[in-house]
C-alpha positions as CSV (number, residue, x, y, z in Angstrom):
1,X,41.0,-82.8,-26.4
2,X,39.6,-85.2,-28.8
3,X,38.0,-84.3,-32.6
4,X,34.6,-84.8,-32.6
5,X,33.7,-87.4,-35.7
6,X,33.2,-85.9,-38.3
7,X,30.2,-86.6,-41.2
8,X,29.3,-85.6,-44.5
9,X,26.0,-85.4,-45.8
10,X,25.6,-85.8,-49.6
11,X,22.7,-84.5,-50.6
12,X,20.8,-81.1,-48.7
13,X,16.9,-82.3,-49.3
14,X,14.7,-82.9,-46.2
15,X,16.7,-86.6,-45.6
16,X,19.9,-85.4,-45.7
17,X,19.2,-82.5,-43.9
18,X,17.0,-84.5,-40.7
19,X,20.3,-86.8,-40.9
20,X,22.8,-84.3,-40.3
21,X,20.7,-82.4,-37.8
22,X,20.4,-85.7,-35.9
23,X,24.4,-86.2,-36.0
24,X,24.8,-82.6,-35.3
25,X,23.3,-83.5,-31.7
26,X,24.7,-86.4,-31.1
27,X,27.9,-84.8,-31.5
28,X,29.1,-85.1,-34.7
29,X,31.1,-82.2,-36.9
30,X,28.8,-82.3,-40.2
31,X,29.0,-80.8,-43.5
32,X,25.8,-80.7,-45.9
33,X,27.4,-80.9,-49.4
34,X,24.2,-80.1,-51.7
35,X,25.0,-79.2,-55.8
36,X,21.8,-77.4,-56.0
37,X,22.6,-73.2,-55.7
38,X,20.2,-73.3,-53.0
39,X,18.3,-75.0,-50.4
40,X,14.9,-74.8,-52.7
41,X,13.0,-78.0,-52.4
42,X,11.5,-79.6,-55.0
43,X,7.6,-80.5,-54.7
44,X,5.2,-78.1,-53.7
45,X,4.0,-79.9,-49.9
46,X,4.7,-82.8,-47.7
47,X,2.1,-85.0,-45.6
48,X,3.8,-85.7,-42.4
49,X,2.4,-88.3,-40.5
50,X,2.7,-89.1,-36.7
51,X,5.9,-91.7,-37.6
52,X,7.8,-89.0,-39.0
53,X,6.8,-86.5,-36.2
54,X,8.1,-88.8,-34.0
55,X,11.3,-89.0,-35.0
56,X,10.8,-84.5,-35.0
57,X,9.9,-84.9,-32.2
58,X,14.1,-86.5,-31.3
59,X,15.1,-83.1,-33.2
60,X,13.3,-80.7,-31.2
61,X,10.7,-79.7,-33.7
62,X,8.1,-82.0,-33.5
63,X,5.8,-79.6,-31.7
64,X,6.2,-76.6,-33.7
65,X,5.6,-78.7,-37.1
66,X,2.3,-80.2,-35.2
67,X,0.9,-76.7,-34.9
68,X,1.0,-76.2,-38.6
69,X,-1.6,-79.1,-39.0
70,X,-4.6,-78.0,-40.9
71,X,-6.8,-80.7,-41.6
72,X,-10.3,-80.5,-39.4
73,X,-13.1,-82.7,-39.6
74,X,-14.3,-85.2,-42.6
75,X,-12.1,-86.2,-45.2
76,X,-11.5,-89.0,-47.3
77,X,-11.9,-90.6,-50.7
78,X,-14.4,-89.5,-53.4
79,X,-15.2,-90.8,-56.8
80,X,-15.2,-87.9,-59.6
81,X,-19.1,-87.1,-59.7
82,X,-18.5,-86.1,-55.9
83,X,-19.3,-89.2,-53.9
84,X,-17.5,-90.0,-50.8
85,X,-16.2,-93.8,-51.3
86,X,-14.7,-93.3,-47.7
87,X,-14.9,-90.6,-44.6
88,X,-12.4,-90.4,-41.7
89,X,-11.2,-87.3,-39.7
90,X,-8.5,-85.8,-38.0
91,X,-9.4,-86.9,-35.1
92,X,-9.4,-90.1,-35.9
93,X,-6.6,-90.5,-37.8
94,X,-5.4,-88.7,-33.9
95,X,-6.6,-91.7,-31.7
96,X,-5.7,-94.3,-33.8
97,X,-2.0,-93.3,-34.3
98,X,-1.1,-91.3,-31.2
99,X,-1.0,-87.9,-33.0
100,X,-2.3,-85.9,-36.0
101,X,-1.7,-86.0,-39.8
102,X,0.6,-82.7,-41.2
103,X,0.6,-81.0,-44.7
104,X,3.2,-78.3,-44.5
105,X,5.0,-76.7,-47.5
106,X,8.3,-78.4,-48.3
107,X,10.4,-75.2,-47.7
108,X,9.0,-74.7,-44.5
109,X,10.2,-77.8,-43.2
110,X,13.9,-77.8,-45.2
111,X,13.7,-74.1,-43.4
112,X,13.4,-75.5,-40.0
113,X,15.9,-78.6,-40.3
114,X,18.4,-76.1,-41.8
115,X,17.9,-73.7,-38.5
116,X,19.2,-76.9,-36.4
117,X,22.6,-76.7,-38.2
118,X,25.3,-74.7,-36.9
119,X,26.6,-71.7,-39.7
120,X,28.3,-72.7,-42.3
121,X,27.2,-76.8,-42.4
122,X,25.7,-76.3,-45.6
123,X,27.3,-75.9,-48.5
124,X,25.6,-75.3,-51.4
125,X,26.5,-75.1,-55.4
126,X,28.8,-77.9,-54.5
127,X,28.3,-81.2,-56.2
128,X,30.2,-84.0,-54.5
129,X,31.0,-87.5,-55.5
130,X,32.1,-90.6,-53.0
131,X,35.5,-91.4,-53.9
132,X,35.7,-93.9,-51.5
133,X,33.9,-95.5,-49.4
134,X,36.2,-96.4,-46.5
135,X,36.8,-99.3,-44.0
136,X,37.3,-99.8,-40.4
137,X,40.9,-99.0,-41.3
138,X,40.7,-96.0,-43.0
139,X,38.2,-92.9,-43.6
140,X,35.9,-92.1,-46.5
141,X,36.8,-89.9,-48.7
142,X,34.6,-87.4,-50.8
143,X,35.7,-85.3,-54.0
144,X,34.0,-81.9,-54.9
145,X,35.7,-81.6,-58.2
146,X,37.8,-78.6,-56.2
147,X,39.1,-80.7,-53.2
148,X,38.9,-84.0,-51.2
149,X,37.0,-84.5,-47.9
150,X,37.9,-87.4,-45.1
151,X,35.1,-88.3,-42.8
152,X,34.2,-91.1,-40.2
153,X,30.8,-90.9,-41.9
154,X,29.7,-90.5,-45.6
155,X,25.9,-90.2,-45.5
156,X,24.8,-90.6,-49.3
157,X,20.8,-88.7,-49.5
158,X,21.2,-87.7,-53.0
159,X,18.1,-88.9,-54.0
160,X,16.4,-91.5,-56.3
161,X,19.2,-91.4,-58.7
162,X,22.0,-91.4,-56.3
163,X,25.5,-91.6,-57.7
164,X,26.5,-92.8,-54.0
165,X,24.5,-96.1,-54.5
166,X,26.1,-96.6,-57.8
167,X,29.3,-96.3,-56.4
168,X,28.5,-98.9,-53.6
169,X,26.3,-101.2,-55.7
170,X,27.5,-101.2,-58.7
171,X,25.8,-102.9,-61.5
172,X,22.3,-103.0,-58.9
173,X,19.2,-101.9,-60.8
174,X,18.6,-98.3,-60.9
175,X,14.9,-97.0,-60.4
176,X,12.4,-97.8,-63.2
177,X,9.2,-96.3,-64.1
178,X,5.9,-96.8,-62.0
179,X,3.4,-96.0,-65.0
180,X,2.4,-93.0,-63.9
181,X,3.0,-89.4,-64.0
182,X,1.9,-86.9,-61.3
183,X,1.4,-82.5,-61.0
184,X,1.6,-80.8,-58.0
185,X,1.1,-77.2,-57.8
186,X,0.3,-75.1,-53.9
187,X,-1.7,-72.1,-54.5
188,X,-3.9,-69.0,-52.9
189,X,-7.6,-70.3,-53.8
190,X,-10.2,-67.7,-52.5
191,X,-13.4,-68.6,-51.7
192,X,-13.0,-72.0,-51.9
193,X,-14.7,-74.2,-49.0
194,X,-13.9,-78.7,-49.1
195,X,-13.0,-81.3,-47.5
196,X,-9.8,-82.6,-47.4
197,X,-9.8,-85.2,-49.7
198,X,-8.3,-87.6,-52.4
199,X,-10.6,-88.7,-55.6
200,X,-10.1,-91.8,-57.4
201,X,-10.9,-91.8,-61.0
202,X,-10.3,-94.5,-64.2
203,X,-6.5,-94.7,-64.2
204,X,-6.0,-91.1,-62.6
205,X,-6.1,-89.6,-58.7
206,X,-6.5,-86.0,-57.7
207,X,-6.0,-84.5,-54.0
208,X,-7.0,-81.3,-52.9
209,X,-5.7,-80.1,-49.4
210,X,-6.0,-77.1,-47.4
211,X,-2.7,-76.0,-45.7
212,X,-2.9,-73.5,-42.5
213,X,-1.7,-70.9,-44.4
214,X,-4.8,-70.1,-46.4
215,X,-2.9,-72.0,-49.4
216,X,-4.1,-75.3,-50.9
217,X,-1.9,-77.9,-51.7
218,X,-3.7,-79.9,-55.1
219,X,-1.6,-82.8,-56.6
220,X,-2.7,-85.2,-59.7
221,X,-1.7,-88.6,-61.1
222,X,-2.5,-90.4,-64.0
223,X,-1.4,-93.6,-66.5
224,X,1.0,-92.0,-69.2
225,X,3.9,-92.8,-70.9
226,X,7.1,-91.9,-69.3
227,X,8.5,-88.5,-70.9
228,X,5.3,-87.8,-72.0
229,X,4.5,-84.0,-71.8
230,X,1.6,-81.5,-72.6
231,X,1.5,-79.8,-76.5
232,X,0.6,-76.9,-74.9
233,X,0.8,-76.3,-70.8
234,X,0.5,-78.7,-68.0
235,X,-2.4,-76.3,-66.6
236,X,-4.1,-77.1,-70.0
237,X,-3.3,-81.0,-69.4
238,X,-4.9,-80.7,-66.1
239,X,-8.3,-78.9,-67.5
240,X,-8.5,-81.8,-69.8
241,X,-8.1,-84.3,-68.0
242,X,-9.9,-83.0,-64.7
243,X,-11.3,-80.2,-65.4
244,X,-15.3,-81.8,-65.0
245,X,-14.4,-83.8,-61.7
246,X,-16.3,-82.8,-58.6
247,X,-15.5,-78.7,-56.9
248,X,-13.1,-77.7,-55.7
249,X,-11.1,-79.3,-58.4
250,X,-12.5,-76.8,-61.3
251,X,-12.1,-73.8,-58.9
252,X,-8.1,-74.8,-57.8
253,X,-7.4,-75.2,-62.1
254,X,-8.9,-71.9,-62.3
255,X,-7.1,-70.4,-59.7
256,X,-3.5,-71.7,-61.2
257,X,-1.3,-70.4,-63.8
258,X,0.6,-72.6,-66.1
259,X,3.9,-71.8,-64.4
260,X,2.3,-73.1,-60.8
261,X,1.9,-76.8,-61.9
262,X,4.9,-79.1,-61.7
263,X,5.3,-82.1,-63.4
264,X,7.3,-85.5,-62.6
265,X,7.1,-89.0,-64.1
266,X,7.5,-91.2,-60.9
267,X,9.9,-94.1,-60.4
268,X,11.1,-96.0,-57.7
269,X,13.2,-99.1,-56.9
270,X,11.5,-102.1,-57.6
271,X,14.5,-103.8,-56.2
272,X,15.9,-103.7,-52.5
273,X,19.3,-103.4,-51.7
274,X,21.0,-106.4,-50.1
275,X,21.8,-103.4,-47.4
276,X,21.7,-99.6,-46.6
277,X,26.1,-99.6,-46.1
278,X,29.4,-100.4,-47.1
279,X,32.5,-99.7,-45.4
280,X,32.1,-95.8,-43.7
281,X,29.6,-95.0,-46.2
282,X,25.6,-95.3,-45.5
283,X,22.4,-94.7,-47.8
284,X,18.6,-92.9,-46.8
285,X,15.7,-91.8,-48.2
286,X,15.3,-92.1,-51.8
287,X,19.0,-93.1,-52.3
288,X,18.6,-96.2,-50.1
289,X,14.3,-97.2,-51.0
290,X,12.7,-94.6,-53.6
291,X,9.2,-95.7,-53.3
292,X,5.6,-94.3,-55.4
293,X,3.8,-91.3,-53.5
294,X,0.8,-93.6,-52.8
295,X,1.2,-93.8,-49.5
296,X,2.9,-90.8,-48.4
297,X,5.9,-92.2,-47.0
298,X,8.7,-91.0,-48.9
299,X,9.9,-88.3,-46.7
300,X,8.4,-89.7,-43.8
301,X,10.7,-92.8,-44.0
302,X,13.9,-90.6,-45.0
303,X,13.1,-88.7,-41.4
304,X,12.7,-92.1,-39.7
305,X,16.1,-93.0,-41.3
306,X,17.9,-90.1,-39.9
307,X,17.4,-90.4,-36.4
308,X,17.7,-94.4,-36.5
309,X,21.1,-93.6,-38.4
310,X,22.0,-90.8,-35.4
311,X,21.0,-93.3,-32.7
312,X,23.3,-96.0,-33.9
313,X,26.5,-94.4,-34.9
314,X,29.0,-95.9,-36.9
315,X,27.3,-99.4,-36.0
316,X,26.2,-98.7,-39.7
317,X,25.5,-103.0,-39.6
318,X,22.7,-102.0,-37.0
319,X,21.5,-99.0,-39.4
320,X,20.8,-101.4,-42.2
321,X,19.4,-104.6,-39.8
322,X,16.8,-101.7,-38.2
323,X,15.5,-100.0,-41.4
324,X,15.4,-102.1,-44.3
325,X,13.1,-104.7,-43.8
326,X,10.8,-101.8,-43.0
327,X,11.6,-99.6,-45.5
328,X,11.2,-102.5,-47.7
329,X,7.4,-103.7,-46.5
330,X,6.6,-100.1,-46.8
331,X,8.0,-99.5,-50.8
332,X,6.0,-102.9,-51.5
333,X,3.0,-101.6,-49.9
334,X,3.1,-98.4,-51.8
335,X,3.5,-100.4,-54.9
336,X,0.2,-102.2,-54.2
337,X,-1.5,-99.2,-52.9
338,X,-0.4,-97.3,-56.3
339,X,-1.5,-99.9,-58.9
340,X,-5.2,-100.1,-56.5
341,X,-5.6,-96.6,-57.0
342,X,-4.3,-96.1,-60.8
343,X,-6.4,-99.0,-62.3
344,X,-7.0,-98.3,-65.4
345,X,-9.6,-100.9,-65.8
346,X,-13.5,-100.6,-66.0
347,X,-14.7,-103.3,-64.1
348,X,-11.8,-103.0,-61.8
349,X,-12.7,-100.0,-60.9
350,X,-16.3,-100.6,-60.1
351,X,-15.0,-103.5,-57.9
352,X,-12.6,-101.6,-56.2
353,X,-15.1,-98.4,-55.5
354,X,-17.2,-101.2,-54.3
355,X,-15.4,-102.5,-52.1
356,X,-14.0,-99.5,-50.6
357,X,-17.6,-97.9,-49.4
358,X,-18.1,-101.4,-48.2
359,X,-15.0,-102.0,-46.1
360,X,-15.6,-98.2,-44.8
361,X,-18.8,-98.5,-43.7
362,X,-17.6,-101.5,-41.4
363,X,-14.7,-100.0,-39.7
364,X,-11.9,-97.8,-40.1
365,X,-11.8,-96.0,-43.0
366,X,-9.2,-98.0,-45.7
367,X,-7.4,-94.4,-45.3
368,X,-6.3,-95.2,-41.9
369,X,-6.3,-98.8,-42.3
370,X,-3.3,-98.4,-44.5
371,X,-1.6,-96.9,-42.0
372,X,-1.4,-99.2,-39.9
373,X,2.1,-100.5,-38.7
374,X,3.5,-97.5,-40.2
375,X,2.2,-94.6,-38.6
376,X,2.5,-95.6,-35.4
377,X,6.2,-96.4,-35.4
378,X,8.2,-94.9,-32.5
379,X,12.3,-93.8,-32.5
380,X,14.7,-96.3,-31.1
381,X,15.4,-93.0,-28.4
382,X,13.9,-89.8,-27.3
383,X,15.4,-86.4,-26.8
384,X,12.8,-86.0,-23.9
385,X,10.5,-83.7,-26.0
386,X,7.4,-85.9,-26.7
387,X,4.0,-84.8,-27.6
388,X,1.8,-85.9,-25.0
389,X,0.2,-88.7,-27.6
390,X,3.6,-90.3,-28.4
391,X,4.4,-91.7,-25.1
């Protein structure tokens, strides 16, 4: 009886995970090689959008993951005094797209991808390094300082500073900085009654979410210098530099503790990759198109990546042809969407706010407008579980 193929998976975040769930049911012997001592995510939530429930939807999970959806009624952009620049809703984010917008804790959904893996896929505590990339003629090989692995398939999802893309583009440019720097922090906040919504300030964003759980998920981004960090705490940054904007944003600060806020300077690849392959080896997520947070699409678009990788195989050729012209419109987008919202200048920002209450009060809300031709992507195949929208 024949082996089954066999891949590893470099890299155990929410990519590399979805990728080797995806081969996993296509038939494929998989081993998750992550260096981290644990499967503990970094970020505090992720905004799935109908795109990347889609492609759950191929894993058999799309449903469940719908259910944790929280966001009901208005939302939409404010300015910091409290006025809304832009409304939409749920339910129109729903008819527009074929299906709802998710915010979900991280772990939860690195919880559930990990329950699609048979015992003992995942390795943890064990960094690992492409030795070799393969051919048609022979396999890839990967070292984990301790031993060396063959596979069919090396899937490299080690993140925006992946030592896989290194070692198959050498010399390419690595990710540089956006400009900005952002805090996340997911918190219990009693009492406290909003709107889901994102506010738009001179050169700094805040969002303020609430997540089914009772929790609210509260992120920040502002102009900084890269490295830069507080004197004191990053709760203290946050006071000062938000601490007047519009409720709930004074009631979340007040609700956090300086050991509840993270802090990352973002980068991303300004660059594309002349592909997403070489030889037996292949690239996702923020190894293969590390894009800003503007848009949302990070994870989404590492999800997307895994079942598209799954559906073709080792046609790795066909992996790259089918995702990076996309994932490459989409990074470009988010650049221009990030550099909209993080304006630093005055008079910019009174023509942008303008602009944005106009262009909302004539259709769509710009919210859902920059969705459009992402959100409503479908997989290249189904599994035969759909929700009823996707069809």
């Amino acid at each position: 009886m024949a082996q089954p193929a066999r891949a590893i998976v470099i890299g155990g975040g929410i990519g590399g995970l979805a990728a080797a769930a995806a081969l996993h049911l296509k038939g494929w012997s998989v081993t998750v090689l992550e260096r981290a001592p644990a499967l503990d995510p970094v970020g505090a939530a992720i905004s799935l959008a109908p795109n990347a429930l889609r492609a759950l939807d191929v894993l058999g999970i799309g449903e469940e993951i719908r259910d944790l959806a929280a966001w009901q009624g208005d939302g939409g952009v404010r300015t910091p005094g409290g006025r809304w620049l832009s409304r939409s809703s749920a339910e129109a984010a729903a008819a527009r797209f074929g299906g709802p917008l998710v915010l979900l804790p991280r772990a939860t959904l690195v919880d559930r991808l990990a329950a699609l893996l048979p015992p003992g896929a995942v390795r943890t505590a064990t960094p690992a390094s492409l030795a070799d990339p393969g051919d048609r003629a022979r396999p890839a090989r990967v070292t984990t300082g301790e031993e060396e692995l063959e596979a069919d398939l090396v899937v490299g999802a080690d993140g925006i500073n992946s030592r896989v893309r290194a070692a198959l583009f050498p010399g390419r440019p690595g990710p540089v900085y956006t400009g900005f720097t952002t805090w996340r922090l997911l918190i219990p906040v009693p009492g406290a009654k909003f709107a889901s919504h994102e506010t738009w300030g001179r050169g700094r964003i805040w969002g303020t979410h609430p997540l089914k759980d009772g929790r609210v998920y509260a992120y920040a981004a502002a102009a900084a210098p890269a490295g830069e960090r507080a004197p004191d705490d990053e709760r203290a940054e946050l006071l000062r530099r938000y601490g007047d904007w519009h409720h709930p944003v004074p009631a979340v600060l007040a609700a956090a503790r300086p050991a509840d806020v993270l802090r990352h300077d973002v980068h991303h690849l300004a660059r594309p990759l002349p592909a997403y392959h070489a030889g037996r080896t292949v690239l996702l997520g923020d190894a293969a198109h590390a894009m800003p947070p503007s848009l949302g699409q990070g994870g989404n678009q590492a999800v997307e990546d895994a079942v598209v990788l799954a559906h073709h195989g080792p046609d790795l050729a066909a992996y790259t042809a089918a995702r990076l012209p996309r994932t490459t419109a989409i990074a470009r987008q988010a650049v221009r969407v990030a550099r909209l919202t993080m304006t630093g200048n005055r008079a910019a920002v009174a023509v942008r706010n303008t602009a944005l209450a106009a262009l909302s009060q004539a259709g769509p809300a710009l919210f859902l407008r920059s969705f459009d031709g992402i959100a409503d992507w479908r997989p290249p195949y189904a599994s035969g579980r759909h929700h009823a929208g996707t069809q």
